[in-house]
N, C-alpha and C positions, 0 to 999 in steps of 0.2 A: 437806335438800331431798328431796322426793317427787316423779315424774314415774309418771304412767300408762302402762303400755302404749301402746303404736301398735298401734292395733286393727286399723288398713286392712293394716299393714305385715307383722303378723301373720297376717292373712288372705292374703296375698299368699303368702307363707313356708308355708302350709300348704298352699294348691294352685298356686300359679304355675308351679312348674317340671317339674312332672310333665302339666300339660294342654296341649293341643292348640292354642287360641287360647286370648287374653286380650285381651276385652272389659270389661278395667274400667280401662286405663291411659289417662292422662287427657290425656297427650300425643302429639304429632303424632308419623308412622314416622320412625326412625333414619336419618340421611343414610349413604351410604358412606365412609368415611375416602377411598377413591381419587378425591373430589373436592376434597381438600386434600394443601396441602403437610405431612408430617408430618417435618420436620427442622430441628426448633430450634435444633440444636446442642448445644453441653455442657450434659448433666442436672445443672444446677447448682439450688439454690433462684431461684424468681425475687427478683431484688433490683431498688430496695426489696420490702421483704415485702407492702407495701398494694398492691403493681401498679407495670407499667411508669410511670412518669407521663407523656409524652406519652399514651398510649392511655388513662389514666384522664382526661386533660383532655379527649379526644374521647370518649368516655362522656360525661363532665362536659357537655359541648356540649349531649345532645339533652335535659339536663335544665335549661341555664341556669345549671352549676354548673362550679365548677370543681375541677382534678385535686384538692386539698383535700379536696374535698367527694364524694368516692367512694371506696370499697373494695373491690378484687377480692377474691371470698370461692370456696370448694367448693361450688355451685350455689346455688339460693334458702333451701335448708333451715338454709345455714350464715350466710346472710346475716341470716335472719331470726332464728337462734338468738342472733347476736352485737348483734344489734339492741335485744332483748331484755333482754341482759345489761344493756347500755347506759344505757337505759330506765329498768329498774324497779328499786327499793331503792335505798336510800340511800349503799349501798356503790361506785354508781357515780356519783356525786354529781359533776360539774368545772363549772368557769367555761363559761356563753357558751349556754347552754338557751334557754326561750323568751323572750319577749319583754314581759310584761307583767309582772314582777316580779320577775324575774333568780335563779330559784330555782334554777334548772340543769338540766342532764342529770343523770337517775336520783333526781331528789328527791321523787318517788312512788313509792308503792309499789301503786297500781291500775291497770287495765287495761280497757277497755270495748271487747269482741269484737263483730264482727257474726259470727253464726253461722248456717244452718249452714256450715263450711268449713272446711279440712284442719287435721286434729287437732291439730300442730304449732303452728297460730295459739294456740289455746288453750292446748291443755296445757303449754307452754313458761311461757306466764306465768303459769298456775296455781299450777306452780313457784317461782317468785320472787313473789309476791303474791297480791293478789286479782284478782278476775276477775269482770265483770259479764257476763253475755252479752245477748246483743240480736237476738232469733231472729227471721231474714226469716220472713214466712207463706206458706205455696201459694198458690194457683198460681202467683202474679206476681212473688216471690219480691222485692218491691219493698222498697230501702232506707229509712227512715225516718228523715232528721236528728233530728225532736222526738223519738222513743223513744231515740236514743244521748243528747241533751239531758238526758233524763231519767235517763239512768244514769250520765252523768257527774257527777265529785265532785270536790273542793278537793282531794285527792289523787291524780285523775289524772293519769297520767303519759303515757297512749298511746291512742288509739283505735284496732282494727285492722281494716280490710276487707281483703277479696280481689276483685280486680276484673280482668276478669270473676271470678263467682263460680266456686267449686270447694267441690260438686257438681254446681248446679244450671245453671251457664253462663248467669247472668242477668249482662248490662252494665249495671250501675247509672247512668246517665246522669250528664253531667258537672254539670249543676245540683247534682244530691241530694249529687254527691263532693265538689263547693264548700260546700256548706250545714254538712256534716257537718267540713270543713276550719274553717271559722268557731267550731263548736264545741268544736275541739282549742286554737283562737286564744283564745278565751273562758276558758278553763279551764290556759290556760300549757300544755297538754299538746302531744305529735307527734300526725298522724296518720301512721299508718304502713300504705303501699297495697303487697299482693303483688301486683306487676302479670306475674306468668309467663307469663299468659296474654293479655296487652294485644296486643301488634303480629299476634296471629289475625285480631282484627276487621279487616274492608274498610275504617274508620274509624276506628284508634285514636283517643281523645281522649287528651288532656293527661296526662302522669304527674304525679302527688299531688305528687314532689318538684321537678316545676318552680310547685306554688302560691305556694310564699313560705318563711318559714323555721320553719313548724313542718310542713311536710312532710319525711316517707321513704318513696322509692321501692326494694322491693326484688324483682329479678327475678334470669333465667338465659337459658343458651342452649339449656335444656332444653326445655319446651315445644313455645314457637311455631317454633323453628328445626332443631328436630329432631336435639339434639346433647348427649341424656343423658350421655353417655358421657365428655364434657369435665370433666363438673361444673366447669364455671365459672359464677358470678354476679356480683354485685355490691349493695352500698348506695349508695343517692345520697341526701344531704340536706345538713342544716346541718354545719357542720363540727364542732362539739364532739361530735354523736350519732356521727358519721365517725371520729375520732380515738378518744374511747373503746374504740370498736368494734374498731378497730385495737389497742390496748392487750390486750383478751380475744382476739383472733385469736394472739395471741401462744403463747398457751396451749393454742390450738387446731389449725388444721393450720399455722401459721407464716404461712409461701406461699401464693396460690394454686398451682393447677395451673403447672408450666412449659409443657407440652404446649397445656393448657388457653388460654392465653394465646397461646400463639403459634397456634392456630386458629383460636381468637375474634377476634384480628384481620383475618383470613382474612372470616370469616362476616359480620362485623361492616361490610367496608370493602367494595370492589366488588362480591362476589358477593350482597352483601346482600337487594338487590330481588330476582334472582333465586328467593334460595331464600323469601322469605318469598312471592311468587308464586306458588309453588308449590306449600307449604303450605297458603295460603289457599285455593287450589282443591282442592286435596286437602280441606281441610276443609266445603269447601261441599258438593260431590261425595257424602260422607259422607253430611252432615246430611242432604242430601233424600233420599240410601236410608234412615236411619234413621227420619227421621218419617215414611215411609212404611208401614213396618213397623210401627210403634207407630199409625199408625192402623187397620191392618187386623186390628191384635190390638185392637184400645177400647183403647189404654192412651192415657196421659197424661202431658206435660212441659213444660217453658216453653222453647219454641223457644232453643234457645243459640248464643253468644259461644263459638267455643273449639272442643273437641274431645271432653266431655264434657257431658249428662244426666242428667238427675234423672226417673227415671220410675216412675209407677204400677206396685204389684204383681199381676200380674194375676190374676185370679178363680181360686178351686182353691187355693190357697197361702195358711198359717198368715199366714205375714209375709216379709219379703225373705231374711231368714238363710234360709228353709225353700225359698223360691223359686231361690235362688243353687244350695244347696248340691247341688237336685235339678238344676241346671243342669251345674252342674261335675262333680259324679260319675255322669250318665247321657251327658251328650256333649262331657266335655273342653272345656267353653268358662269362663271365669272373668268372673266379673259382682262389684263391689262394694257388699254388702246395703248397707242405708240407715238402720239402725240404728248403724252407725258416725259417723255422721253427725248421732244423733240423731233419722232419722226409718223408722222399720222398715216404713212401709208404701211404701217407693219404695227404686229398687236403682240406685245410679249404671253407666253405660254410657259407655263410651270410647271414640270408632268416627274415632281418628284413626290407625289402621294401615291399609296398603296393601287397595282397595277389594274386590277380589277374595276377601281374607282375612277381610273386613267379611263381607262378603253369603255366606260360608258358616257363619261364626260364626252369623249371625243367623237362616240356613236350620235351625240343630241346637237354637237358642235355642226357635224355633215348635215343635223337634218335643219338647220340654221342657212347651213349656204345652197344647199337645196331645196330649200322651200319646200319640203315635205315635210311635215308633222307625222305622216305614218310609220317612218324608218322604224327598224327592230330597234330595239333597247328595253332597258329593265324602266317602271316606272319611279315617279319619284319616292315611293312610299320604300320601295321593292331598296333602292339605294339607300335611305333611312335605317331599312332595317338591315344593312352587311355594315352598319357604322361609318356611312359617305359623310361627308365635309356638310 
């Protein structure tokens, strides 16, 4: 088995930790631990190893599923890695798959991506199988049921969107999510929806895995709740793609988080509205400074869901990589070229940290495309000390 680079992850690793801000993470600011209880008790593994079951059953709830039918996993990356496994090859073959010919979980070995979006979706099953992709177009970055129609095959096993999108922050509407759900029903396959980014929106719609039984829904509390640091996630679907899953977890980190669990219930139960309140204004907040910006530079993006953009590279610059790197190495700000993504003439922007942090980011960002170093802003020391990135 072969797996690519992580190009984004790699790019991160080469300037993240030495710049000043970072403008290219895709998630909302970090909550402080001092508004949780942090005392689980004994650092034992959590048992069972799939999650408490009470608290997977109330998971289970906002999907129509129950504790069965869910996995606490190490944030979305581990959800979606194990989901994966599940899925594709024949090697994970069990009773109880789709519905129209009882061929099972993992009795394909294809996959049909909407792309572009986090490399992870892709290169994971490029791994284990084949891989068709299915590229939204600019501006409108609009899903297309009949193009996934059309790359679906008698070997399909999965179709995978990201909703909202990650780069571009487009919410594909729940029509085109049903359309494209009918065509995973059609073909015995899952869809499988990364919804990380879902409870951002003012209006979430429906997760994939409350459609019916070839939905999977997999997310975290990374994201939208501002709680990287837990890595906890989860899988919600049918129960045989759930239990496999569990089977390769085994092999993986065992447990979830103990930690992780015991605050995700926290996040998850009363304080829930709150903090996602809070976020959501936080992220609205953002977005009108940013498209502000971007219109006063001509640039260009499809107004987003979420916390991150997909934006034109502006005038003066080879391509995004050339655009970024003049970015990061004259004023310590980090931006994500758009050729990781597959598209090098647009650089993703993440303007879900603390807003103050935003608006000087995006003051050194101008003095990058303007080629003045004199522009007003605070220095770097001056952003060090209000607690910048």
């Amino acid at each position: 088995m072969r797996i690519d680079p992580f190009g984004l992850e790699r790019w991160f690793a080469e300037y993240e930790h030495e710049a000043d801000i970072m403008l290219a993470e895709s998630g909302i600011r970090s909550l402080d631990a001092s508004r949780f209880d942090l005392d689980p008790g004994r650092l034992d593994y959590v048992i069972p190893t799939n999650g408490d079951p009470e608290f997977r059953a109330s998971v289970g709830d906002r999907y129509g599923r129950s504790a069965d039918e869910v996995l606490f996993t190490c944030g979305t990356q581990e959800a979606n890695f194990l989901a994966f496994l599940s899925l594709l090859g024949d090697g994970g073959a069990v009773e109880g798959g789709g519905e129209s010919d009882g061929r099972g979980v993992g009795s394909g070995a294809h996959a049909v991506v909407v792309t572009p979006t986090y490399q992870a979706l892709h290169a994971v099953p490029e791994a284990f199988g084949d891989v068709t992709r299915v590229e939204l177009e600019p501006p409108e970055w609009e899903l297309d049921p009949d193009a996934i129609a059309d790359a679906a095959r008698d070997d399909t096993a999965v179709i995978v969107v990201n909703n909202p999108n990650n780069p571009t922050g487009r919410y594909h509407d729940e029509a085109a999510m049903r359309a494209v759900y009918d065509v995973a029903v059609e073909h015995d396959a899952y869809l499988l929806c990364d919804e990380v980014y879902r409870l951002l929106a003012d209006a979430p719609q429906p997760p994939v895995a409350s459609f019916g039984s070839h939905g999977v829904s997999t997310t975290s509390l990374t994201k939208a709740y501002g709680l990287a640091g837990l890595r906890f996630g989860w899988i919600a679907g049918p129960e045989a793609v759930v239990e496999r899953a569990w089977r390769w977890k085994d092999y993986t980190t065992i447990s979830p988080s103990l930690f992780g669990q015991h605050v995700a219930k926290q996040a998850l139960g009363r304080r829930e509205p709150r903090i996602l309140e809070e976020n959501r204004e936080l992220a609205a907040t953002n977005r009108a400074i940013v498209a502000d910006w971007i219109d006063r530079h001509g640039l260009d993006w499809h107004d987003p869901v979420g916390v991150n953009g997909f934006v034109s590279v502006p005038d003066g610059f080879d391509d995004a990589e050339s655009f970024c790197r003049t970015v990061v190495e004259t004023e310590s700000v980090v931006l994500a070229p758009g050729g990781l993504f597959g598209f090098p003439d647009r650089f993703r922007i993440g303007f879900g940290l603390p807003t103050g942090e935003l608006e000087e980011g995006l003051r050194r960002v101008s003095r990058a495309i303007e080629g003045d170093g004199e522009a007003e802003g605070a220095s770097a020391s001056e952003v060090d000390a209000e607690g910048g990135a």
